[in-house]
Every structure is written in structure tokens, then in C-alpha cells.
KEKE-3310 file (N, C-alpha, C; in steps of 0.2 Angstrom, whole numbers, plus 5000, padded with zeros to 4 digits):
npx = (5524:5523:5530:5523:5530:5531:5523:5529:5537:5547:5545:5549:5554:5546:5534:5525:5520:5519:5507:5502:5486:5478:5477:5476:5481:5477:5486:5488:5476:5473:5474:5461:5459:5444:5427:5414:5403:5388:5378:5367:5350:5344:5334:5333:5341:5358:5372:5387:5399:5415:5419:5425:5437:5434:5436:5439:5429:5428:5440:5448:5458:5474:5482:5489:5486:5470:5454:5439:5421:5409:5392:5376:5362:5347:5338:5324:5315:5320:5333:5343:5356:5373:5371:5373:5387:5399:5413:5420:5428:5445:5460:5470:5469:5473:5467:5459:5463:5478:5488:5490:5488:5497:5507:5501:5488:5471:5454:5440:5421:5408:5396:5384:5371:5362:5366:5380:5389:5403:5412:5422:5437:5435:5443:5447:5455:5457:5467:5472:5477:5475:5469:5467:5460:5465:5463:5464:5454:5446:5436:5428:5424:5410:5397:5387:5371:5355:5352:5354:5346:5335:5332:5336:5337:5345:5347:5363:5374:5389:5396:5409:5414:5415:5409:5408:5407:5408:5400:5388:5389:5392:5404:5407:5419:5417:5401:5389:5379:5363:5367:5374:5383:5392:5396:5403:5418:5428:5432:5441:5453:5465:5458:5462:5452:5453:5449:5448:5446:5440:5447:5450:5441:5431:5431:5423:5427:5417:5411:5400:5392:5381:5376:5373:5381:5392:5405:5405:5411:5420:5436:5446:5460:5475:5470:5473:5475:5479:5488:5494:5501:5498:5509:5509:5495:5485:5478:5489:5495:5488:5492:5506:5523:5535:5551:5559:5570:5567:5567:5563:5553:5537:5531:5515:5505:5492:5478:5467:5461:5464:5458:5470:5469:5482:5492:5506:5517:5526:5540:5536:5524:5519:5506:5514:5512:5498:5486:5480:5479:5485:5493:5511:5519:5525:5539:5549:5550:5551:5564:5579:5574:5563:5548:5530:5516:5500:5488:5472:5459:5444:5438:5447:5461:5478:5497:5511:5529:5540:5555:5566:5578)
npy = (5624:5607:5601:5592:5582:5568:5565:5571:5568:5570:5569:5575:5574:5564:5570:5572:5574:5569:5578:5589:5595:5601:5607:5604:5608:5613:5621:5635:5648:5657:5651:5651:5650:5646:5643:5644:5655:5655:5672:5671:5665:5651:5644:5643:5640:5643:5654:5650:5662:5670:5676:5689:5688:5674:5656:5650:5647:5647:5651:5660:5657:5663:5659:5646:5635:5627:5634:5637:5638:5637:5631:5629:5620:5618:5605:5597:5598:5612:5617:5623:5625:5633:5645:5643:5640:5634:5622:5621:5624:5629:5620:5620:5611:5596:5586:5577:5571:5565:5571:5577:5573:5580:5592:5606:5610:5607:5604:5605:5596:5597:5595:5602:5604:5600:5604:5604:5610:5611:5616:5615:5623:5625:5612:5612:5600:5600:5592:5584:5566:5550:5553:5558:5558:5561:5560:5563:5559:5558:5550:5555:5549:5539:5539:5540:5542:5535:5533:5540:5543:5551:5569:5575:5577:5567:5559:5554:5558:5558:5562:5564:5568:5571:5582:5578:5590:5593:5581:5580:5573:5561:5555:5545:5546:5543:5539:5537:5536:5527:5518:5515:5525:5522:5507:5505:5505:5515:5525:5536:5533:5537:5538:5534:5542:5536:5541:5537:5547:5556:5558:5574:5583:5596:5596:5595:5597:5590:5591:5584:5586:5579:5580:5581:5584:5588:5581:5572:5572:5577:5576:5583:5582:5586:5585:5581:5581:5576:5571:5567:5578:5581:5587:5586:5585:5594:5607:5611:5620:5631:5643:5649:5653:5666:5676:5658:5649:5662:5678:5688:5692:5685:5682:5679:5671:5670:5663:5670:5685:5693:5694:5682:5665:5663:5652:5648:5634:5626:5611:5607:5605:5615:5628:5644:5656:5666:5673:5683:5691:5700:5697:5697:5689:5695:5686:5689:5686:5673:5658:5653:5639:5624:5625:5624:5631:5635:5639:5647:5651:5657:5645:5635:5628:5626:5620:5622:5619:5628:5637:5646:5657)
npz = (5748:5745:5731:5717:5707:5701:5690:5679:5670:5655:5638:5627:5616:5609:5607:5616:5633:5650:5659:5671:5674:5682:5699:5715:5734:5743:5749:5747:5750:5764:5785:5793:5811:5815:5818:5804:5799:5792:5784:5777:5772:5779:5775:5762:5746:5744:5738:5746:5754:5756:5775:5781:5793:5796:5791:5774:5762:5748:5733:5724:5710:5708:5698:5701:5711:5708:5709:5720:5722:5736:5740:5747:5751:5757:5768:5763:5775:5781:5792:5803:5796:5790:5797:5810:5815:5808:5808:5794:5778:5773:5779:5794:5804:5812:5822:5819:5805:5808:5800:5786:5769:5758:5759:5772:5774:5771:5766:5774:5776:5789:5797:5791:5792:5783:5765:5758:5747:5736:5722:5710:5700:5684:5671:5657:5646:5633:5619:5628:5632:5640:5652:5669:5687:5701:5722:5738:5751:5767:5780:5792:5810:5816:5816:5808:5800:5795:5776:5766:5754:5756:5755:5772:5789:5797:5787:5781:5770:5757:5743:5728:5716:5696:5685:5668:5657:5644:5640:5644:5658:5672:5683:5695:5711:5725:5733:5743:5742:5747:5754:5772:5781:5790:5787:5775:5779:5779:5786:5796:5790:5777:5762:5742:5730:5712:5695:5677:5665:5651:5635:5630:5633:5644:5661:5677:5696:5710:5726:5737:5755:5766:5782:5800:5811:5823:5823:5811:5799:5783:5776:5763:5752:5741:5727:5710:5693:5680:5663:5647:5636:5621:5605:5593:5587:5585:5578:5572:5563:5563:5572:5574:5584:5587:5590:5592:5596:5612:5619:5633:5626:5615:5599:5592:5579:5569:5559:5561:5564:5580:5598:5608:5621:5632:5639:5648:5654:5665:5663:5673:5674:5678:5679:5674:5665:5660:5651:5639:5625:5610:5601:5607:5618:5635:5638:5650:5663:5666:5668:5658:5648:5643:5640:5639:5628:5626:5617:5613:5600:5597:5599:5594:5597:5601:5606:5608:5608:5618:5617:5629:5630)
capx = (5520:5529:5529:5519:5537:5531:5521:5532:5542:5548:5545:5547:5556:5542:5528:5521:5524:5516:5507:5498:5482:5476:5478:5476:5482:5473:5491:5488:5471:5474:5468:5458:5452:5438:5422:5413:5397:5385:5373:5364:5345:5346:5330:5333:5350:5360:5379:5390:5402:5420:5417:5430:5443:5434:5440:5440:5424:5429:5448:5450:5465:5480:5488:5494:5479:5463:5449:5433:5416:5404:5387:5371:5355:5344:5336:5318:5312:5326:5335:5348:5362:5379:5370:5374:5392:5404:5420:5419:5432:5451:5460:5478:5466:5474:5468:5456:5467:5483:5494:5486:5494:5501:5508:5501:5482:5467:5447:5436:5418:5406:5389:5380:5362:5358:5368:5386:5392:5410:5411:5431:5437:5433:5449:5449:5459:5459:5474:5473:5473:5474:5470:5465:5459:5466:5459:5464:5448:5444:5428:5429:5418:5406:5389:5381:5363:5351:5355:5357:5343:5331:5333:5334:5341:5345:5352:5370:5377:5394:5398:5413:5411:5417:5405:5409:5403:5408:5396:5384:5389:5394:5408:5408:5424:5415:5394:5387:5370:5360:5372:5376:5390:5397:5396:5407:5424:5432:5433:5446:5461:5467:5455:5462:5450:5457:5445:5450:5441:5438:5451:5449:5435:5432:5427:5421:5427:5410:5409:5392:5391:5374:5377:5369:5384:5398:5409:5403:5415:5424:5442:5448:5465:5480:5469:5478:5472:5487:5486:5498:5499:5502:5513:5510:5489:5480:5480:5498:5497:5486:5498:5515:5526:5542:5557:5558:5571:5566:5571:5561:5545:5537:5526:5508:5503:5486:5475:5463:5464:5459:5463:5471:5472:5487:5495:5514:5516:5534:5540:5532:5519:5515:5506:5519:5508:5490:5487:5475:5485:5481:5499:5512:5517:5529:5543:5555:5551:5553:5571:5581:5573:5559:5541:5524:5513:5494:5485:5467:5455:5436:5438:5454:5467:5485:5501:5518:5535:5544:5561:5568:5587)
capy = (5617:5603:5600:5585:5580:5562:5563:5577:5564:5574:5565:5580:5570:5560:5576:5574:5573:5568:5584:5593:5601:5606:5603:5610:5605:5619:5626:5644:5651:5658:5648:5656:5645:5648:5643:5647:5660:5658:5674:5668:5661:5644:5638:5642:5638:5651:5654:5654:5667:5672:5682:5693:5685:5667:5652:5653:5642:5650:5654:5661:5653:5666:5656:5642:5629:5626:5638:5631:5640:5634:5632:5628:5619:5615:5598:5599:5604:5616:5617:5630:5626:5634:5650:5640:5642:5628:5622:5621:5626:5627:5621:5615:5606:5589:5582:5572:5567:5568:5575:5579:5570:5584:5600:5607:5611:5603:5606:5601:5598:5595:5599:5606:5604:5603:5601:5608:5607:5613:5616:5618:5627:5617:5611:5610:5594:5598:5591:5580:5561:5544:5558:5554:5565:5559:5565:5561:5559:5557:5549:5557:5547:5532:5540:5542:5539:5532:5528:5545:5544:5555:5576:5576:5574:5558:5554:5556:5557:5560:5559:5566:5565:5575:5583:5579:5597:5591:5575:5582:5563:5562:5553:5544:5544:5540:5541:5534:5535:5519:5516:5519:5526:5518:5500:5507:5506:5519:5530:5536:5532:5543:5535:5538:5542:5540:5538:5539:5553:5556:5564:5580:5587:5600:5594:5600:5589:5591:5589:5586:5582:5579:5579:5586:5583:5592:5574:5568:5577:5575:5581:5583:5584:5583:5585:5582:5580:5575:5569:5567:5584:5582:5592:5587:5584:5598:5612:5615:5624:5637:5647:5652:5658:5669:5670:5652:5651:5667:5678:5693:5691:5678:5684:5673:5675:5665:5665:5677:5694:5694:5691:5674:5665:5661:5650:5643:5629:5621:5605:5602:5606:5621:5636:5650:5661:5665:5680:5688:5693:5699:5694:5699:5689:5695:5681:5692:5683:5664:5658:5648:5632:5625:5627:5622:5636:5631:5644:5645:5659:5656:5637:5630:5626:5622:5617:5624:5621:5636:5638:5652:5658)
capz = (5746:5743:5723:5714:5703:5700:5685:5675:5666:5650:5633:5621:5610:5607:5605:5621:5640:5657:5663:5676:5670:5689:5706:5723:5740:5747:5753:5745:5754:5769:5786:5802:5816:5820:5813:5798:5799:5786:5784:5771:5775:5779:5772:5755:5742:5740:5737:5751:5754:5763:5776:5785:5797:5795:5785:5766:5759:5743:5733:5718:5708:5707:5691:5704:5711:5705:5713:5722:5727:5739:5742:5753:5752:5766:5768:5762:5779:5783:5798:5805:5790:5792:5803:5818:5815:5811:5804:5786:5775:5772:5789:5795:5809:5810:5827:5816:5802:5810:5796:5780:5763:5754:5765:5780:5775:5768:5767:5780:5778:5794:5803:5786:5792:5774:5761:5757:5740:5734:5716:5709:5692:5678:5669:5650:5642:5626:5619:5635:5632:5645:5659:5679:5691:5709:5727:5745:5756:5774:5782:5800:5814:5813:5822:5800:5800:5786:5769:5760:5749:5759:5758:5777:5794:5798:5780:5779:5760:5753:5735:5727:5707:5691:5679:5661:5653:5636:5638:5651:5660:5678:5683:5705:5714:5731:5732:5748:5741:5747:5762:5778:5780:5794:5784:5771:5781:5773:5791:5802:5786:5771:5756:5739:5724:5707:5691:5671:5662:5644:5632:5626:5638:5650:5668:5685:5701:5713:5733:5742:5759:5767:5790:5805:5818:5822:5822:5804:5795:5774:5774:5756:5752:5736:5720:5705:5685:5674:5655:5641:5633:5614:5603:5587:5582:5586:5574:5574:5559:5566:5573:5573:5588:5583:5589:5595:5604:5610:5627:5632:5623:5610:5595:5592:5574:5568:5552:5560:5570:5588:5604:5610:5628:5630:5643:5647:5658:5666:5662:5681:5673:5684:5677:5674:5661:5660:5647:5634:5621:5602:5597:5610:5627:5640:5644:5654:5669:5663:5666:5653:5648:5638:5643:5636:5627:5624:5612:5609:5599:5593:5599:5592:5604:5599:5610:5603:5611:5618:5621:5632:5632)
cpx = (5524:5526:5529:5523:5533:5529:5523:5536:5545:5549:5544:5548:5550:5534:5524:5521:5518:5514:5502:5492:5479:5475:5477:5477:5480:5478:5492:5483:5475:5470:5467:5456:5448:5433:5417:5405:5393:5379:5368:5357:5345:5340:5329:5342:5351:5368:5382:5398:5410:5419:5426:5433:5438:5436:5436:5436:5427:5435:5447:5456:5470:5483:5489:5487:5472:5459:5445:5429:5411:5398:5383:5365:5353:5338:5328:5313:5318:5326:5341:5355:5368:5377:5371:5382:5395:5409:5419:5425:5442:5455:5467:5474:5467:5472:5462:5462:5473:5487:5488:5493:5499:5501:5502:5492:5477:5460:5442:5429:5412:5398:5388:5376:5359:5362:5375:5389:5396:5411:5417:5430:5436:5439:5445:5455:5456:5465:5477:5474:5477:5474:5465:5465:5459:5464:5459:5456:5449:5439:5430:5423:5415:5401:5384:5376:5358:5357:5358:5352:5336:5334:5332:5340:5341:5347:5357:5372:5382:5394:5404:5414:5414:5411:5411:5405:5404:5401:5392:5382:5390:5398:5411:5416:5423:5407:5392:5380:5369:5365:5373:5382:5397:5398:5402:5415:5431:5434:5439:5453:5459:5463:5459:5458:5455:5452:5450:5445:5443:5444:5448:5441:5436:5426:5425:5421:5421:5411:5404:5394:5384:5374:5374:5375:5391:5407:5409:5405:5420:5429:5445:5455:5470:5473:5472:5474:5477:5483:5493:5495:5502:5503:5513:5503:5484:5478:5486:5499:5494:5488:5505:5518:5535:5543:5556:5565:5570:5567:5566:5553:5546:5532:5521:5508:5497:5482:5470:5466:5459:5463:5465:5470:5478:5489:5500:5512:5525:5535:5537:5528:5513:5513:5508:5517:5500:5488:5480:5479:5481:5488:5507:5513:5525:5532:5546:5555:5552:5563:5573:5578:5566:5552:5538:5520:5506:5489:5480:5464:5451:5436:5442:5458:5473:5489:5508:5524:5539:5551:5564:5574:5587)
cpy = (5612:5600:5592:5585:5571:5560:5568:5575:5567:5569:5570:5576:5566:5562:5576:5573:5573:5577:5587:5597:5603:5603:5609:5605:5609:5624:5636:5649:5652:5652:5652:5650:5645:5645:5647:5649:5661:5665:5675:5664:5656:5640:5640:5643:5643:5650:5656:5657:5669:5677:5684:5688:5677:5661:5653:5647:5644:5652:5655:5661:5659:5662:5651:5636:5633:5631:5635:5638:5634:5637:5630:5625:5616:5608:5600:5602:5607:5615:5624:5631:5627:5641:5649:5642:5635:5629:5618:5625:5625:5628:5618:5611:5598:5586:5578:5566:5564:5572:5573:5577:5574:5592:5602:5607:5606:5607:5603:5604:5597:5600:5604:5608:5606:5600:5605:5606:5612:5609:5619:5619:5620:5619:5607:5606:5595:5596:5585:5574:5556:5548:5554:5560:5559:5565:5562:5563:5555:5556:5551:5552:5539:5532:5542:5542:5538:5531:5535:5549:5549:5561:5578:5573:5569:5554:5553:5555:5561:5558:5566:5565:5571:5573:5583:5584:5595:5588:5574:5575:5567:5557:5550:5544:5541:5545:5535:5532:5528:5517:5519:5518:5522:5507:5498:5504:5509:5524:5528:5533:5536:5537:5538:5537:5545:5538:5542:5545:5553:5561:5569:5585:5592:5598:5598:5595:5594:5588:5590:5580:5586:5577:5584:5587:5585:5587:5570:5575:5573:5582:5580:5585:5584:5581:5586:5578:5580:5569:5570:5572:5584:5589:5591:5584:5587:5604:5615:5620:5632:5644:5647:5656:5659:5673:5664:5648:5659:5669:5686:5694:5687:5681:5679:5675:5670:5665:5669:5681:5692:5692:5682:5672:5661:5657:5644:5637:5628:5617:5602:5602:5611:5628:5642:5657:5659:5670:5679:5692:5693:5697:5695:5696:5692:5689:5683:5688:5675:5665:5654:5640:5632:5623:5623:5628:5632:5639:5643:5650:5655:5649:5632:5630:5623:5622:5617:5623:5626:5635:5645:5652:5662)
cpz = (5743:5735:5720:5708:5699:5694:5678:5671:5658:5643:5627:5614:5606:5606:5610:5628:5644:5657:5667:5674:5674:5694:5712:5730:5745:5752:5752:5750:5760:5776:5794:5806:5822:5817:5808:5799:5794:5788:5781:5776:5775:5777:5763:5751:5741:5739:5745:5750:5758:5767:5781:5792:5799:5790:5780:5765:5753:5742:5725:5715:5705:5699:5694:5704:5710:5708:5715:5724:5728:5739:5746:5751:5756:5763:5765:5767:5781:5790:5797:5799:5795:5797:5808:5818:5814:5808:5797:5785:5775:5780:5788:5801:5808:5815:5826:5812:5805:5806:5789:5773:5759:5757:5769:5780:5770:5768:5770:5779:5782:5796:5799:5789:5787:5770:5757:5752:5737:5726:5715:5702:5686:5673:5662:5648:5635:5624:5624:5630:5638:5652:5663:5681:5698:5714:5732:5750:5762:5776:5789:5804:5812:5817:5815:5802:5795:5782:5765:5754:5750:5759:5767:5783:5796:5792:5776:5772:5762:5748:5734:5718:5703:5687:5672:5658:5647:5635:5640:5652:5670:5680:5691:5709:5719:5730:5738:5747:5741:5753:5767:5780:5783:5791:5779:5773:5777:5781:5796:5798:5779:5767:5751:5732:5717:5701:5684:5669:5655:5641:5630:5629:5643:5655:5673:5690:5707:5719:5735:5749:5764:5774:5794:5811:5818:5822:5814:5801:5788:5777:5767:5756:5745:5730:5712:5699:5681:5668:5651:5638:5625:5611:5596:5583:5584:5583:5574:5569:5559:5567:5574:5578:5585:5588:5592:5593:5605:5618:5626:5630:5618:5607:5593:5586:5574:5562:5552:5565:5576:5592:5605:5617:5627:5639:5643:5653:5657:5663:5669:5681:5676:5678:5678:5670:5661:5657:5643:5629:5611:5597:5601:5617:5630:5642:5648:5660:5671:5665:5661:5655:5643:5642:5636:5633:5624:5622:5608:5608:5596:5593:5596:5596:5600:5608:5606:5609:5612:5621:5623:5633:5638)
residu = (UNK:UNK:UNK:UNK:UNK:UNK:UNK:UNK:UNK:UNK:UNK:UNK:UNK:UNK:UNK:UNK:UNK:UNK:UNK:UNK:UNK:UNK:UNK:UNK:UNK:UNK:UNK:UNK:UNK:UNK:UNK:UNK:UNK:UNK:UNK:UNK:UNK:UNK:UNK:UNK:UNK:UNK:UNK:UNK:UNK:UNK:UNK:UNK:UNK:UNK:UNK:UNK:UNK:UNK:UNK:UNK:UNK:UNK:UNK:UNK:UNK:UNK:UNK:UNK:UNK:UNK:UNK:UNK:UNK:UNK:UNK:UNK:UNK:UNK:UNK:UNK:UNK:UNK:UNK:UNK:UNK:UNK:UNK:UNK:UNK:UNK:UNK:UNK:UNK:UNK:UNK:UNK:UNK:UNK:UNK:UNK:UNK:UNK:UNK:UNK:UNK:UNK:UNK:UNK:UNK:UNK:UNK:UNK:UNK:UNK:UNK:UNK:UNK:UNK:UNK:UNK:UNK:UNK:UNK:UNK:UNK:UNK:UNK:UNK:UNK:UNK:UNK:UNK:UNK:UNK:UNK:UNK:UNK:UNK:UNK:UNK:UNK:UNK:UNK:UNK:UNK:UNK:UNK:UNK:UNK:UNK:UNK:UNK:UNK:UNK:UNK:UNK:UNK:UNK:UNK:UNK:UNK:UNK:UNK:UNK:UNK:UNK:UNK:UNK:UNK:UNK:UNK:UNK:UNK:UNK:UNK:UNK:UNK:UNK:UNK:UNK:UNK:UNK:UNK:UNK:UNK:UNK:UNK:UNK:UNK:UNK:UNK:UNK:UNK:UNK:UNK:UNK:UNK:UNK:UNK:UNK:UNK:UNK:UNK:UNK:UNK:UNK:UNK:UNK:UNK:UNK:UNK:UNK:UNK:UNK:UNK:UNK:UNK:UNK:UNK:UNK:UNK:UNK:UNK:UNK:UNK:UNK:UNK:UNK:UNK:UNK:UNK:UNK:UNK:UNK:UNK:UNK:UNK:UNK:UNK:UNK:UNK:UNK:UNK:UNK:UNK:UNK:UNK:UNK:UNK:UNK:UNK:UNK:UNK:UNK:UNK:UNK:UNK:UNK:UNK:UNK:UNK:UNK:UNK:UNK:UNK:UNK:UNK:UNK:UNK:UNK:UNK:UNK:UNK:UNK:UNK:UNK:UNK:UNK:UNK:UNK:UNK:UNK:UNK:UNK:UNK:UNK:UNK:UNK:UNK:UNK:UNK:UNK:UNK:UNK:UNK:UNK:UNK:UNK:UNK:UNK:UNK:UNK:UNK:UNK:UNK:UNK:UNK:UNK:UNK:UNK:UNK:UNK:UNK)
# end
């Protein structure tokens, strides 16, 4: 996957630097093409599920990009849903977009009959401030219909938003509600949503799309959430890593006993550790250089500089 370098600017010297807090360009998931089988009832909400040698509605985040599960709700008088079969989920199918903004794959969603809504991991900024949450989108078509503001067929919706869970807010990137889609002229070119978001919160980025036709389709692509990660105003005194420069392993100490989470991050700001730890992490696999370590137990959260020989 080609690496998102551009806002990794390094400003230790100055306790804090540009950084990545989660992204996904949906290049990890595997892709199958075929259409996606829900067998799930279609006149009531349920989770939907991966099913065996179809595309991946659902990923769970290895340490690398962000995770996402989908779901399903049917219009208030239900209709057939995703049982019919369609193309949903993670896809290298370009002969809509032509080429997808950030390497080969992307997330395709189309011909719900109902109400298809993709919920991703929710990204913690503690420590965060002047963070942005960016997001390539795609309006496929121009055959919408109605306004959006009806549970039904015939009243196409998109919206793309982030839950503030700190501030239980909600936060529109694109919301069609009260429009007809095709009025918008956002279809058939890369859109891109960027909104500010609040320091020091934990979010949740949210897709709903609400169509009946295998032509009205959301392609999603290149999500990325970066923030200025400070170094020096967060309980710094908290804990304590030793040795530092250190090769091999890095000792955590703290003013209580128990476990910690513990995770590293690059200067590119890529997640390189993701642990549980009661004092204790494995660097062996790090190469020489200096990293970011973020360590939080019973709701404090610090940010320590690491260096690796």
C-alpha cells in the first residue's frame, strides 16, 4: 500500500509532531468478486457478517488499518435487503471509479434495499490536538430518488459523519438528508471530505447509505485521522520507561500495580506495537531509531519518547 508520508513531519524537538492516529485505504482485507450474500432476515436489523469466499463487509484491525463492521436495517416496510445478493464491501472494482485514490482497493456500497451502515474502530485522541479526520468519496450514478427523509424505497440517503463519544455530538462530512441526490453534483468525481474534530476525544467515523438499485452506489476510499501528538502535557510524570535508549526490551514503571496498554507508533506514524503489559514490552523487532510510545492504565494516558539502538 503506498504510505501516507505527508503529514509525518517530525518536530520532537519542539514535544510534538504531525501524527497518524488511524487510517485505512482498505488495502489489507482480502478482495473476492462476486457478490455479497446476506443471510440474515431482511425485515429486521441485525449485524451483518463475512461469509466464506465472498467480499469482506467486515475487518478486523491486525495493528495496521483501522477495522470496520457492517450492518443492516430494512426500510420500514422491508424489502428483500442484501438476501438478493449484491456488491457491497471491499472491492478493487474500478470500472465505476476508474482508479481508486490511494492503492488498488476501496469499499463499495450499492443496492441496499434498506439501510447499510458501516461503523469503523473508534480512534482515541487523547493527547491529540488540531486533529482532522479526511475521506475520499464517490457518488456512482444520477437515477437518486426522493429526498432521503422517508425510511423507504424511493428515498435515497447518504451521510458520512463522526460520532464524538466523548461529547455524545455528531459531527456531517456529507448528509444528503432533504436532497435529491442527483441536485448535489458531487457524482461520477473523487469528492473529498475533511472536517476538524475536537482535541482530546474518542471518535467513531459512520457510513449510511439508504438505495434500492444496483447503479446507486458510495465508494469510500483513503481515510486518514492525524493530530499533533504532544510530548510534554499529559501526565508525564506518571510513568517511567527504562532503559531509554534501550535495545531489546523497554521497562514501564507507574505509581500503581497493574496492567498497562501500551502502544509504539513510527515517526510515520504507523502502529508498530500494540501490547498489554504489567511492566515489560518486547522491542526486539523495532530497528534503530526513535519511536513514539503511548501508555495508559485506569484512564490516564501518557506519551514518552523512545529511543532504540
Amino acid at each position: 500500500m503506498k504510505k501516507i508520508t505527508f503529514i509525518a513531519a517530525l518536530l520532537i524537538s519542539a514535544v510534538s509532531f504531525a501524527q497518524i492516529a488511524g487510517y485505512t485505504s482498505f488495502e489489507e482485507p482480502g478482495v473476492v468478486a462476486i457478490q455479497y450474500v446476506d443471510t440474515g432476515d431482511a425485515n429486521v436489523a441485525h449485524d451483518l457478517v463475512n461469509n466464506v469466499d465472498e467480499p469482506n463487509i467486515d475487518y478486523t484491525s491486525t495493528g495496521g488499518e483501522i477495522g470496520f463492521d457492517a450492518r443492516y436495517e430494512p426500510y420500514d416496510v422491508p424489502g428483500d435487503g442484501l438476501t438478493d445478493g449484491d456488491w457491497v464491501g471491499v472491492t478493487e472494482f474500478a470500472g465505476d471509479v476508474t482508479a481508486y485514490t490511494d492503492g488498488t482497493q476501496g469499499y463499495g456500497i450499492g443496492d441496499a434495499d434498506g439501510n447499510f451502515i458501516l461503523e469503523f474502530d473508534q480512534v482515541d485522541l487523547s493527547g491529540y490536538s488540531g486533529n482532522t479526520l479526511t475521506i475520499d468519496y464517490y457518488v456512482n450514478d444520477t437515477g437518486y430518488e426522493g429526498d432521503g427523509t422517508l425510511n423507504e424505497s424511493g428515498s435515497d440517503r447518504m451521510r458520512i459523519y463522526i460520532k464524538d463519544l466523548t461529547n455524545a455530538t455528531e459531527i456531517d462530512i456529507f448528509n444528503t438528508t432533504g436532497s435529491d441526490i442527483n441536485d448535489l453534483g458531487v457524482q461520477g468525481v473523487w469528492q473529498n471530505g475533511s472536517v476538524t474534530v475536537p482535541d482530546g476525544v474518542t471518535i467513531q467515523l459512520v457510513v449510511e447509505v439508504r438505495c434500492n438499485s444496483g447503479s446507486e452506489v458510495l465508494y469510500i476510499d483513503n481515510i486518514v485521522i492525524d493530530g499533533i501528538l504532544g510530548l510534554g502535557n499529559n501526565n508525564q510524570n506518571v510513568f517511567s520507561i527504562y532503559p531509554n535508549p534501550a535495545n531489546g526490551y523497554v521497562n514501564i514503571s507507574s505509581q500503581e500495580a497493574g496492567d498497562k496498554n501500551v502502544t509504539v507508533y513510527n515517526l510515520l506514524g504507523k502502529q508498530v506495537i500494540n501490547t498489554i503489559t504489567s511492566e515489560r514490552v518486547d522491542i526486539s523487532n523495532l530497528t534503530s531509531g526513535v519511536y513514539i510510545m503511548k501508555i495508559s492504565q485506569n484512564g490516564i494516558s501518557s506519551t514518552k519518547k523512545l529511543v532504540i539502538r
